[in-house]
N, C-alpha and C positions, 0 to 999 in steps of 0.2 A: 339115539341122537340126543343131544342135549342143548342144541339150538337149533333153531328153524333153516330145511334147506333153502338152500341159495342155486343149487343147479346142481342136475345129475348128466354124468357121460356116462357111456358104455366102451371100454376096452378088454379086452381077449374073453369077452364072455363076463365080465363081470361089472357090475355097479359100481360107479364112483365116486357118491356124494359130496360136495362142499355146501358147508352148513355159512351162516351169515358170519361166523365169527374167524371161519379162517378152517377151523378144523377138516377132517376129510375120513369118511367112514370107507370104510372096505371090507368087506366078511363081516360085518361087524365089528370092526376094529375101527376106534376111531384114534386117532392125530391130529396134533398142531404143529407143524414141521416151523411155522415162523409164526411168533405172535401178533399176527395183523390181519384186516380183511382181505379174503382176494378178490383184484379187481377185474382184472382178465383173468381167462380161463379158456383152455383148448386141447384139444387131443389131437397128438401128432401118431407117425408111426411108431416111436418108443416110448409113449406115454403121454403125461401131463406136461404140460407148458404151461405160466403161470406168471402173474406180475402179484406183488402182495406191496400194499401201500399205507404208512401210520403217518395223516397230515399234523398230527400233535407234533412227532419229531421228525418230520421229513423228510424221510426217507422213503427208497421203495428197493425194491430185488425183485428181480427176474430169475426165474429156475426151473429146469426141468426134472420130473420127478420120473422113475422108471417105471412103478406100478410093480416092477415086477417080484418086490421084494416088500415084507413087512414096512411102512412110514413109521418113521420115529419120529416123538415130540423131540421141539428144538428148545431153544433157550424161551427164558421165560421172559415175560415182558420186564418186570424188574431189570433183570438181567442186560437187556438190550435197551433200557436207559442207559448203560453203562459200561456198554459197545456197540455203540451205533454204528461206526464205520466199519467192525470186522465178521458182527455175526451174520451168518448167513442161514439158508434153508436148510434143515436138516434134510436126511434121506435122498439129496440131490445128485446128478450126475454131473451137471455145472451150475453153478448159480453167479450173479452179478449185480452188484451194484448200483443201482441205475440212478444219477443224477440226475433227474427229468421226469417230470409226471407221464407215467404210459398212457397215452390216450385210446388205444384202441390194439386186439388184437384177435391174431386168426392165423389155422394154421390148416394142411392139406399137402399129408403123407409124411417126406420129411422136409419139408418147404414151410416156416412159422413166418409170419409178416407180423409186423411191429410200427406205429407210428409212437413218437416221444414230443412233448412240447418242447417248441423253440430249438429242437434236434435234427428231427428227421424222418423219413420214413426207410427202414430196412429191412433186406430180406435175410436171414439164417437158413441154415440145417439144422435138422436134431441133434449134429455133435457139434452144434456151437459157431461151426462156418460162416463167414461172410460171405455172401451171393453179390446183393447187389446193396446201394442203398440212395435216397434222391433224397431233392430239398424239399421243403414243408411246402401246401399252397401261397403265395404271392397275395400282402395284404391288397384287399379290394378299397379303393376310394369309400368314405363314408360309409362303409361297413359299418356293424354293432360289433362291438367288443367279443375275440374270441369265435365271431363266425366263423374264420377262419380256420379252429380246430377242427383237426381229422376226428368223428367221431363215429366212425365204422370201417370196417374192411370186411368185402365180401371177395371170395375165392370162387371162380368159377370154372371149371375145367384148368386151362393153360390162361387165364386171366383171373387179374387184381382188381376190383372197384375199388379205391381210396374216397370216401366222399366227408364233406365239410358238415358243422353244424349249418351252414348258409345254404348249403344245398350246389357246393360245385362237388366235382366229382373226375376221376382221373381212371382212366383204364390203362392197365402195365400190365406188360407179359410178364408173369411169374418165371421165366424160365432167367431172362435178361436184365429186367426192368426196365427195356423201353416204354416209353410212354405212347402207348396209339393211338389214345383221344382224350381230350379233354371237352369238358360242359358244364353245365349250369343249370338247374331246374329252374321254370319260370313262375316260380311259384314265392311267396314268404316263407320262410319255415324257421325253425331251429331244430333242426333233427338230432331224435336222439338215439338212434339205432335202425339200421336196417335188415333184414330178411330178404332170402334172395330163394329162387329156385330157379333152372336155368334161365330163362331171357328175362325170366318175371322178378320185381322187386318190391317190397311192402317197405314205406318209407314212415317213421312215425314221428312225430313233433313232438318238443313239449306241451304243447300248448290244443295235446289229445286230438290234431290231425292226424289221419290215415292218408295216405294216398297208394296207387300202385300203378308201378311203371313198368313200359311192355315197350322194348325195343326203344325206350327215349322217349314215349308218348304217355301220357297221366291216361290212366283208361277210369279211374275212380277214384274219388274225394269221399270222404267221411266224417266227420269228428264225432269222435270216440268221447266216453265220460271220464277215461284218463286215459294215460301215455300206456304205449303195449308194452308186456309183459314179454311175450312168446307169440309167435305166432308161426305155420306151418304151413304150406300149400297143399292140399289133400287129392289134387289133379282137377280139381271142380271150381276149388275156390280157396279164399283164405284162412282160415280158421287162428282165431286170439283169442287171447285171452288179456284183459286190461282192468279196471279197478272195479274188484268185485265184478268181473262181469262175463259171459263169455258173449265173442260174436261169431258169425259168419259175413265176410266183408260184403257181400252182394245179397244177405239176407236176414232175419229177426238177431237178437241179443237177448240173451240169459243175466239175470242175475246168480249171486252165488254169496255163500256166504262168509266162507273165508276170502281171502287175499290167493290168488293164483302167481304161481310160480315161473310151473313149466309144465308144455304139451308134453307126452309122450304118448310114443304107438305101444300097447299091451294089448294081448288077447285079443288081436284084430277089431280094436276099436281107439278112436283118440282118449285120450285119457288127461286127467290136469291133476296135475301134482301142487299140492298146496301148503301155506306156509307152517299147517301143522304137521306136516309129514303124510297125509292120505290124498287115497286117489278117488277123485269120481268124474263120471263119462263127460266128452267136450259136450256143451248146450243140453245136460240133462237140465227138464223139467219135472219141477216138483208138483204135484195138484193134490 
């Protein structure tokens, strides 16, 4: 690799690296299919799903990538000063255009969910199908600026959480897009990602709150020494990772010495992938 990763999937047995700058390792094979960072990122049933974003010339594309064939490099950023409006992602099965900053994405099987600012919120298929698609949250009275954006979607079985930086939150059946419930946490926040495992959800601020919610009710507050990185449910408890540090939400915090990335399960132990490319165990202590 020749820049720091950004996030690993696993698809048919294989590693999928995206490094910070856009690129994307496979077998050791790396690629830049579009010259820009990716901003989302998801694994459906025929591969990668992906939003790629350059706020210099503002643009973005949406595409999905099949895995199942060599990625070829695409145009080169030169190049894509120079066709803004027609170059697209290379090695793609569809790709699109996207007029709208992609605020948030997730996807589960071949069901990809997408919020877009000042657009919308919509569901696809893998082959590019429209399902459903609904209007953004309703600005709130004397809100801050932008609370209002969608800045997670969590997939749970046959349910959607849509939730706000402000902390409201929308439950939609993935199959229809009806909407089942709507809410509010009564909390301040600006969130900037959430973690789910079934009923349970690790909500995390900018402003390095934790919190975790169980059925609608806050069971734990924290502040963290920065915003989460990754974090996992281990059946016990929480397990993060946040700046330089690792924790367990209901017990002590690690420091570390790189920057963490991302959890992953190896060799039946948690493991933290870091942003020089190595791995060492969650909350190892050094003495």
């Amino acid at each position: 690799m020749t820049s720091a990763p950004w996030k690993i999937f696993h698809f048919e047995g294989r590693d999928v690296i995206i490094d910070v700058d856009g690129g994307i390792t496979i077998d050791n094979n790396r690629a830049t299919p579009f010259p820009c960072e990716i901003s989302h990122a998801s694994i459906c049933d025929k591969g990668l799903v992906a939003t790629w974003v350059d706020h210099e010339l503002r643009l973005a594309r949406m595409a999905l990538l099949p895995l199942s064939e060599k990625i070829e490099n695409g145009v080169s950023k030169a190049n894509l000063r120079l066709s803004t409006n027609s170059a697209m992602v290379a090695s793609s099965e569809w790709c699109h255009i996207v007029d709208a900053e992609p605020l948030a994405l997730n996807s589960n099987d071949n069901k990809i969910i997408f919020a877009l600012w000042s657009r919308g919120i919509y569901c696809i298929d893998s082959a590019d199908n429209e399902i459903w698609r609904l209007p953004l949250f309703e600005e709130e009275p004397n809100s801050p600026p932008r609370s209002n954006d969608v800045t997670a979607i969590s997939i749970i079985e046959e349910k959607v959480v849509v939730w706000t930086r402000g902390g409201s939150y929308r439950e939609i059946s993935l199959e229809t897009g009806e909407i089942t419930k709507e809410g509010k946490l009564e909390i301040e926040c600006d969130l900037e990602e959430v973690f789910s495992h079934e009923n349970k959800f690790l909500l995390s601020s900018k402003d390095g709150w934790a919190w975790e919610l169980v059925d609608g009710n806050i069971t734990v507050a924290r502040k963290l020494r920065g915003t989460i990185q990754d974090a996992v449910y281990d059946g016990n408890d929480w397990r993060i990772i946040s700046w330089r540090e690792d924790v367990l939400l209901r017990g002590e915090s690690v420091t570390r010495a790189d920057l963490a990335v991302q959890l992953i399960y190896k060799g039946d132990k948690w493991m933290v992938l870091d942003n020089q490319g190595q791995f060492s165990p969650h909350m190892e202590t050094t003495n």
